[in-house]
Backbone bond lengths (Angstrom), bond angles and torsions (degrees), N, CA, C in turn:
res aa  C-N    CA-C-N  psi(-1)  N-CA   C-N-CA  omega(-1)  CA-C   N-CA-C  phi
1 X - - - 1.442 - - 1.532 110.86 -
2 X 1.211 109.24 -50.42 1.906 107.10 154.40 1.083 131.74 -29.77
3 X 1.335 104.14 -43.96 1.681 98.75 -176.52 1.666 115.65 -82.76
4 X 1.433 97.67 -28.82 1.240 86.10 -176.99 1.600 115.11 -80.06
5 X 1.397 123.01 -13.68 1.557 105.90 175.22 1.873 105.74 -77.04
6 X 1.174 127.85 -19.96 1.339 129.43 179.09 1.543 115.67 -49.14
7 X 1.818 93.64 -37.30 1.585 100.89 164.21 1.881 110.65 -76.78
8 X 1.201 129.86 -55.49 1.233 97.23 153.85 0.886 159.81 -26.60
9 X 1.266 135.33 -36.26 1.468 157.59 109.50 1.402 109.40 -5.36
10 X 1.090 109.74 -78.12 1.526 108.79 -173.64 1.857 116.25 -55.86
11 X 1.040 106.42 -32.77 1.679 111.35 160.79 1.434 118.01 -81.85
12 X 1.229 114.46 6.86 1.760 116.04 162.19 1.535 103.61 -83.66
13 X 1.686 99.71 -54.11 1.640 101.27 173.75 1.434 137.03 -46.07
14 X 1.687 108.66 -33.39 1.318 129.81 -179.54 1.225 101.10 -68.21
15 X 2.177 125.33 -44.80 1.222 108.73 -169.82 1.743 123.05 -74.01
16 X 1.844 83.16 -21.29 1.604 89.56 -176.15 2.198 106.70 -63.88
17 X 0.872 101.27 -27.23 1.817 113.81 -174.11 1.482 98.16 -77.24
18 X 1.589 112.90 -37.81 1.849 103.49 -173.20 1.659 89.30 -77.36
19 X 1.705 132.00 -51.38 1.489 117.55 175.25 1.439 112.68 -28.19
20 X 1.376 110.80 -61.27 1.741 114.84 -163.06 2.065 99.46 -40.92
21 X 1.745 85.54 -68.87 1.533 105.29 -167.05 1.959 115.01 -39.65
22 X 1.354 101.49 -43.58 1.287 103.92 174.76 1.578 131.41 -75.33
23 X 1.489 101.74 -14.25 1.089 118.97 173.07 1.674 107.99 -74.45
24 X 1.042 115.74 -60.66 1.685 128.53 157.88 0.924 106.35 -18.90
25 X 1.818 125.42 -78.43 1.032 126.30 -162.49 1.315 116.61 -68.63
26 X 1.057 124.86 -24.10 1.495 145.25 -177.39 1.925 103.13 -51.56
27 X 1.376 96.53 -59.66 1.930 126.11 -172.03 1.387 98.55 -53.98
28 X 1.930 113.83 -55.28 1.327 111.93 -160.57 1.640 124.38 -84.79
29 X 1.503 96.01 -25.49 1.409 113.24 167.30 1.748 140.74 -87.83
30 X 2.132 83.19 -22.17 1.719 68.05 -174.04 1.695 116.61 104.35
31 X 0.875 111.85 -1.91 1.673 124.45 -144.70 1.895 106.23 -130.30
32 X 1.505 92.99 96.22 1.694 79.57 -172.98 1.609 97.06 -109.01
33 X 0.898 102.19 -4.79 2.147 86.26 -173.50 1.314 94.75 -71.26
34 X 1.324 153.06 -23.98 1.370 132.71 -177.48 1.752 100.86 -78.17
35 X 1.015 114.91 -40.89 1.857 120.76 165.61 1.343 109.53 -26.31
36 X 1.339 112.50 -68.50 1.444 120.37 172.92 1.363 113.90 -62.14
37 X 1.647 128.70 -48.34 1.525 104.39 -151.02 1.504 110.70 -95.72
38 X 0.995 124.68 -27.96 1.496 144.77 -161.01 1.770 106.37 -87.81
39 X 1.241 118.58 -27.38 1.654 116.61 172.78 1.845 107.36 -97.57
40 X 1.381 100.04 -6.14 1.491 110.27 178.49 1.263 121.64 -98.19
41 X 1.378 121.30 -15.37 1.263 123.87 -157.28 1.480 80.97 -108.24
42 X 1.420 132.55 -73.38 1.296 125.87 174.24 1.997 128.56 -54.95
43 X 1.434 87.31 10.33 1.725 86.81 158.32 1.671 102.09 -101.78
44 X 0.920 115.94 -23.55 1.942 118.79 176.74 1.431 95.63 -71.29
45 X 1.606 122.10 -45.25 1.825 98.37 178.24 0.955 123.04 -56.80
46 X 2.065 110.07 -40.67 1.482 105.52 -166.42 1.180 109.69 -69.42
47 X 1.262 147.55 -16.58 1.438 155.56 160.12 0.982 104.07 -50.91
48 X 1.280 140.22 -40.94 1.867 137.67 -176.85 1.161 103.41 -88.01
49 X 1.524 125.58 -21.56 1.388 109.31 169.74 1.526 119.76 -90.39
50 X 1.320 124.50 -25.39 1.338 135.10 158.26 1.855 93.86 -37.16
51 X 1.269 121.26 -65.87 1.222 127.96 -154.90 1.759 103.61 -67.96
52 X 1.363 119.25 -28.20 1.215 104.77 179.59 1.689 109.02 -111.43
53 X 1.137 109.81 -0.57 1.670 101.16 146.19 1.614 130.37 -59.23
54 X 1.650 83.43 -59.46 1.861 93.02 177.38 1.666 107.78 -60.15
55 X 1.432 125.76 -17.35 1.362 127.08 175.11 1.885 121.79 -36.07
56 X 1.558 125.59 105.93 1.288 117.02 -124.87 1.892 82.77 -129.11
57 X 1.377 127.50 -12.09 1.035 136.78 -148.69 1.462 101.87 -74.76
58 X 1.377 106.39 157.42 1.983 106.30 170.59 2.104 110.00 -74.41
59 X 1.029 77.70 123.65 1.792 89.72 175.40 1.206 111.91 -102.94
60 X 1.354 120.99 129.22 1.588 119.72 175.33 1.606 92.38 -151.39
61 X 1.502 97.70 142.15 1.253 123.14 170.52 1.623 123.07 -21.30
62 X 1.443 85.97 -72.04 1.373 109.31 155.65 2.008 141.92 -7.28
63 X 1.238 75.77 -43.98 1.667 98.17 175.95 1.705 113.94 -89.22
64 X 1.608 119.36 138.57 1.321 112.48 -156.53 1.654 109.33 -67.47
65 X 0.727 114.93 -152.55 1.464 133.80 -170.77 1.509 104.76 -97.17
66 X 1.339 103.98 -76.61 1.325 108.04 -155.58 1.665 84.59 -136.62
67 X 1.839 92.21 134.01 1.821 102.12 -171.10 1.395 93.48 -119.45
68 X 1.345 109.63 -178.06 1.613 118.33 176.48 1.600 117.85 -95.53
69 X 1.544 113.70 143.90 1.614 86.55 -159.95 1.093 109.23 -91.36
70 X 1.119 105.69 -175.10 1.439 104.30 -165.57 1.802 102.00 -101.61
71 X 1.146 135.81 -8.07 1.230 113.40 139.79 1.718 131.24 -127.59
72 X 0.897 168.41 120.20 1.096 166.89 -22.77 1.757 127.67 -40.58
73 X 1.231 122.35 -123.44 1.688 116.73 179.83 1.664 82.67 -140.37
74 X 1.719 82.88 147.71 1.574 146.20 167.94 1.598 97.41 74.15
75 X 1.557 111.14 -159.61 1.199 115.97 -148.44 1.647 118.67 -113.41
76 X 1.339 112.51 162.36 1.708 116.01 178.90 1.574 106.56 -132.53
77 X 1.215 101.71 152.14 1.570 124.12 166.16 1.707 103.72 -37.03
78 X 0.853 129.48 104.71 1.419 142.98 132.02 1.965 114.83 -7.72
79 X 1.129 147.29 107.72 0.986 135.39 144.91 1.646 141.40 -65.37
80 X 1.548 84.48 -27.61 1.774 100.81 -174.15 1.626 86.71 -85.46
81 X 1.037 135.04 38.16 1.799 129.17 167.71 1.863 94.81 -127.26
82 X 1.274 96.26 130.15 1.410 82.25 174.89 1.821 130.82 -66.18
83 X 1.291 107.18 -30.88 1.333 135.59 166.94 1.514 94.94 -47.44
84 X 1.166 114.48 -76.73 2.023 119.42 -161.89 1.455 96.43 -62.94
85 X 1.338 133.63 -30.99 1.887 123.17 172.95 1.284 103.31 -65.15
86 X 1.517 124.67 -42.36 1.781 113.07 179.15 1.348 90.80 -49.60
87 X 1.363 114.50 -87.00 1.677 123.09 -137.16 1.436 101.97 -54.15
88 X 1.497 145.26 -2.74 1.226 166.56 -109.19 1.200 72.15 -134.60
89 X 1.370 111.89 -103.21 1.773 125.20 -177.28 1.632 114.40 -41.63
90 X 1.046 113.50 -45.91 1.904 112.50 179.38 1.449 87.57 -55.51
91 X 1.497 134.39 -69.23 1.772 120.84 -171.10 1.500 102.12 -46.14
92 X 0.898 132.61 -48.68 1.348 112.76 -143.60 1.578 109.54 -86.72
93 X 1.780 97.88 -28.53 1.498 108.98 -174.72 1.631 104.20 -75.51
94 X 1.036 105.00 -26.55 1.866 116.59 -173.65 1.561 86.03 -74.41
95 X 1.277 143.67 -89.66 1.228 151.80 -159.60 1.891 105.30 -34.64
96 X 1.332 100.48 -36.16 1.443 112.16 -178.45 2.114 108.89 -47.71
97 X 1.977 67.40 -75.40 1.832 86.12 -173.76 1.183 119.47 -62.79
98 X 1.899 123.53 -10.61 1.386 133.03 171.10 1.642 98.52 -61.09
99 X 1.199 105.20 -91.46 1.596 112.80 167.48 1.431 125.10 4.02
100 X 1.868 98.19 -75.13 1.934 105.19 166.43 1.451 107.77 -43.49
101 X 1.650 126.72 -64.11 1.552 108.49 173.93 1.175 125.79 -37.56
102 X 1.018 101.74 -67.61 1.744 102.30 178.60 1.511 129.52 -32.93
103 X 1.603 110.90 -40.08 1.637 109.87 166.30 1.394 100.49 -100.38
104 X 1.255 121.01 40.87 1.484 110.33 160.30 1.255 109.36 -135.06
105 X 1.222 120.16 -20.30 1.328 124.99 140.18 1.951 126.90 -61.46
106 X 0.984 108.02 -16.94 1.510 122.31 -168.17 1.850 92.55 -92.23
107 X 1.124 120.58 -39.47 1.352 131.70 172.50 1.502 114.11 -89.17
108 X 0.749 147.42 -20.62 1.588 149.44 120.36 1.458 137.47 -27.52
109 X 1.401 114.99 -30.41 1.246 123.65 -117.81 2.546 70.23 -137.83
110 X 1.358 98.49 -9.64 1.351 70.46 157.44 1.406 157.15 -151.01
């Protein structure tokens, strides 16, 4: 369970470096909607990943994949499957480090 918040951690650091970067880019360009959307959108992941770290429940194989949610229509990744908690974290951690490119490319890029 240690190790895995260390990776949390380490995506606090990334957001604090995408803040800096967007802030930069923000000064040199002129350009505030990436200010806003890009340090905001990846503070809502790190919140989903907080949430599926602390995720404490019994997982067994056993349990389907993908269930129906429980509020609106069609379906989500399963956590209580061990399979659907990986790919759980690969989305969210992928969506993370997508993001960091993006304002590091956006600060690069002019």
């Amino acid at each position: 369970m240690k190790k895995q918040f260390y990776i949390y951690y380490m995506f606090w650091a990334l957001l604090l470096i995408q803040i800096m970067l967007t802030i930069m880019t923000s000064l040199s360009q002129g350009v505030i909607l990436p200010l806003a959307i890009f340090p905001g959108m990846s503070l809502f992941f790190l919140f989903c990943l907080r949430y599926l770290l602390g995720y404490n429940l019994k997982q067994s194989p056993s349990e389907p994949l993908f269930v129906l949610r429980r509020s609106g229509l069609g379906t989500s990744l399963n956590p209580q499957n061990p399979l659907g908690y990986k790919l759980s974290l690969l989305v969210v951690m992928g969506v993370l480090v997508l993001l960091f490119c993006l304002t590091l490319l956006a600060f690069l890029g002019k």
